[in-house]
C-alpha positions, -999 to +999 in steps of 0.1 A: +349+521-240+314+503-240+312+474-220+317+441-237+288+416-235+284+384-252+317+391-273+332+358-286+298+340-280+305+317-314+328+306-293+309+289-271+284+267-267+248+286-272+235+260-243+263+258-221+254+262-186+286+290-180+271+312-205+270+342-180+306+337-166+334+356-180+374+347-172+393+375-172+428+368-172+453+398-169+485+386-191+522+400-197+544+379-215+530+346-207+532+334-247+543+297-228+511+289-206+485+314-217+469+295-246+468+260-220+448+288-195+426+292-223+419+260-232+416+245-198+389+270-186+366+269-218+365+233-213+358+235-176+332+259-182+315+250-212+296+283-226+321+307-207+342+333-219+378+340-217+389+375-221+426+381-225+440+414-213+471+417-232+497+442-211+522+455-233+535+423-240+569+417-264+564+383-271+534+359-288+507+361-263+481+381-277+488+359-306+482+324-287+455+338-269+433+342-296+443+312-313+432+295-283+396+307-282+399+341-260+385+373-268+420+395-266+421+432-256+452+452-251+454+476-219+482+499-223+483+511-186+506+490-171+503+468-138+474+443-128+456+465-112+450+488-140+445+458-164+417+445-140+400+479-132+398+482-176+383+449-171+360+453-150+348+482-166+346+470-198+332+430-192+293+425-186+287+392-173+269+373-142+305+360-128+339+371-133+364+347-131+400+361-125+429+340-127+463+342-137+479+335-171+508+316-159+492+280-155+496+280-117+456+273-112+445+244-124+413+248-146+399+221-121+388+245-101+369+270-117+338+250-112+342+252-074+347+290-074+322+302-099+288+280-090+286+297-053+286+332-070+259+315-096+234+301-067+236+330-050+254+317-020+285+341-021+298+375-036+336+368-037+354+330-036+391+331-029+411+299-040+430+289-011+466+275-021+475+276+015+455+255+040+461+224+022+497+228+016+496+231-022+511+263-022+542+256+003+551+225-017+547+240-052+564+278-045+600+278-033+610+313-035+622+333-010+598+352+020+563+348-005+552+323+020+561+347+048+548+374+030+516+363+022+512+351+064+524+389+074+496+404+051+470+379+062+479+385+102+474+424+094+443+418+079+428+395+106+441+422+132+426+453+113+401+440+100+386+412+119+383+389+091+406+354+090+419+345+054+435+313+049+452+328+016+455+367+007+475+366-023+460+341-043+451+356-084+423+330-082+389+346-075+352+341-083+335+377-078+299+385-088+281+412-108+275+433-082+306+430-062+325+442-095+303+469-104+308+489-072+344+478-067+362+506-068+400+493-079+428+521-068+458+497-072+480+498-102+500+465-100+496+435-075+486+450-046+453+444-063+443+409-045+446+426-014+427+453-020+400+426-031+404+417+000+398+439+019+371+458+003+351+426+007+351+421+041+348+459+054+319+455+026+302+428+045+303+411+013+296+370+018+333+362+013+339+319+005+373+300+006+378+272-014+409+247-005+423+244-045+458+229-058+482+252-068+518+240-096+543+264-101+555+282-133+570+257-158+610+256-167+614+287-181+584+309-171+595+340-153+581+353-124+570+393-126+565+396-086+595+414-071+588+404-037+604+432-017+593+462-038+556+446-046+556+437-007+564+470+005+531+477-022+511+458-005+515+468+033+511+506+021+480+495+009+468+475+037+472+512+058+458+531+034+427+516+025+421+509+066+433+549+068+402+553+041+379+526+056+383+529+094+395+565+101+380+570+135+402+539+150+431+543+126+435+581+141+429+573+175+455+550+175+476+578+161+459+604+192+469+579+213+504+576+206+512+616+205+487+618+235+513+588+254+546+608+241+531+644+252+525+628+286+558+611+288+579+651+282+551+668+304+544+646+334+583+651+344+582+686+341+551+689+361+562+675+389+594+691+391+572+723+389+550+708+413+580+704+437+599+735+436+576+760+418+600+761+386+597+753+355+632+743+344+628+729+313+610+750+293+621+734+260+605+703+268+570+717+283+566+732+248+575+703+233+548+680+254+524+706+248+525+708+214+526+668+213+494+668+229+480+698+209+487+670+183+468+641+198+441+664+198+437+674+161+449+636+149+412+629+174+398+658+152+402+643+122+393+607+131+355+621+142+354+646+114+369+615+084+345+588+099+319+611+094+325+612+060+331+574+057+300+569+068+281+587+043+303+577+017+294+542+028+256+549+030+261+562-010+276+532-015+250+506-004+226+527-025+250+520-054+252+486-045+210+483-042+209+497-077+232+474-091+207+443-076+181+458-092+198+457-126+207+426-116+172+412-115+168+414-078+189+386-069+189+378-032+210+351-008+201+316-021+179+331-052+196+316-088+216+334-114+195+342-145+223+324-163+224+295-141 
């Protein structure tokens, strides 16, 4: 599918001053808040664009979403991940907005998440529910607060990088962040994967403090929190499996290296004292554990090799897509600003 630029543009305004932003809002059955979603953001952003990826929805939100103002595309692939990966691949613009279509985020604070992406100042903004207590006042079901810390103190720990909110569906990302983005997760594992690729990126990553409501009477949820949780730690390991092999490995090495040491260092020194081996189960054992450690070591050298020349194709990638981007640097404006 060709990518979608400047769709919908009798929509809005020929001057307005969001004219290069596009809110992409990945929906399933949200016929009760997505058209307010709609509304709300084309009037926060005057001249933007609201694209509504309609997921194999049963009920009326395609429907509502286009009465609304949105430009509406169905993604048969189900999961958010997929719908945002067909986004992304199909929606040109300066600044994608993402946000969810259940009327959670409060149109308010689109302005504060999209203008640091326009100036130039930042590549990814992350609405932070958290910090200020919006989120724990709003959301009263069960372990998503404890989730959410869990996934955050992983992060911080593999990753080096502090976020006050990890699981937030509102996010500013720029043109180039998008366009070498490279979105593996099928459902909503997909924030954290955001996440993360922006800071092992050494993308300029800002948090933004916003409010946060919970779903109206009647809104279901689609989050199941134990199966989408269990989602979203395998990713967290995987992607630092992908990212970091080298340490991820040697952690491994150094575990079988500890066990092989703990079943041979006995039997050594009961060999050492009476000439004997005894146990000749267990010397196996320790010495294939340690053969173990070795090739786990193997693997981390030979895989971070290969990370890092995967990582030098991407920033080639990534200096193209500035160039099509008009060059843009730190603190230079967006040509739609």
């Amino acid at each position: 599918m060709d990518r979608i630029a400047d769709e919908g543009s009798s929509m809005a305004a020929s001057d307005g001053m969001y004219r290069g932003v596009a809110v992409i809002v990945p929906c399933y059955n949200e016929d009760m808040t997505v058209a307010k979603v709609v509304r709300d953001h084309l009037a926060a952003l005057p001249g933007c664009t609201v694209y509504v990826y309609d997921n194999n929805s049963t009920d009326s939100t395609a429907e509502f979403a286009r009465e609304a103002g949105a430009v509406v595309v169905r993604e048969a692939r189900q999961g958010k991940g997929n719908v945002v990966r067909q986004m992304l691949r199909d929606i040109d613009a300066d600044c994608y907005l993402m946000v969810d279509g259940d009327d959670t985020y409060p149109a308010e604070a689109a302005r504060s998440l999209v203008d640091p992406v326009l100036a130039g100042e930042a590549d990814h903004v992350v609405g932070d529910r958290l910090s200020n207590g919006a989120y724990a006042a709003e959301n009263k079901r069960a372990f998503h607060g404890l989730g959410n810390d869990l996934v955050r103190g992983l992060i911080k720990r593999l990753y080096g990088f502090s976020y006050n909110d990890v699981m937030t569906g509102y996010r500013a990302m720029s043109r180039e962040f998008a366009e070498t983005l490279p979105v593996l997760s099928g459902g909503f594992e997909v924030e954290t994967e955001l996440s993360i690729f922006a800071v092992d990126r050494r993308w300029r990553v800002a948090q933004v403090p916003i409010a946060y409501r919970d779903r109206p009477a009647g809104s279901a949820s689609k989050l199941d929190t134990l199966r989408d949780g269990a989602r979203v730690l395998r990713t967290i390991f995987s992607l630092f499996k992908d990212y970091k092999p080298l340490p991820f490995f040697s952690a491994l090495a150094g575990l079988a290296a500890a066990a092989g040491l703990a079943l041979g260092v006995p039997v050594c020194m009961e060999w050492a004292a009476s000439g004997v081996v005894e146990r000749f189960p267990t010397a196996i054992l320790a010495g294939f554990v340690c053969m173990l450690a070795c090739l786990f070591l193997c693997c981390g050298l030979i895989l971070d090799t290969q990370a890092k020349a995967a990582r030098r194709e991407w920033e080639l990638a990534c200096l193209a897509s500035f160039r099509r981007g008009g060059g843009r640097r730190a603190g230079a404006p967006s040509p739609s600003h």
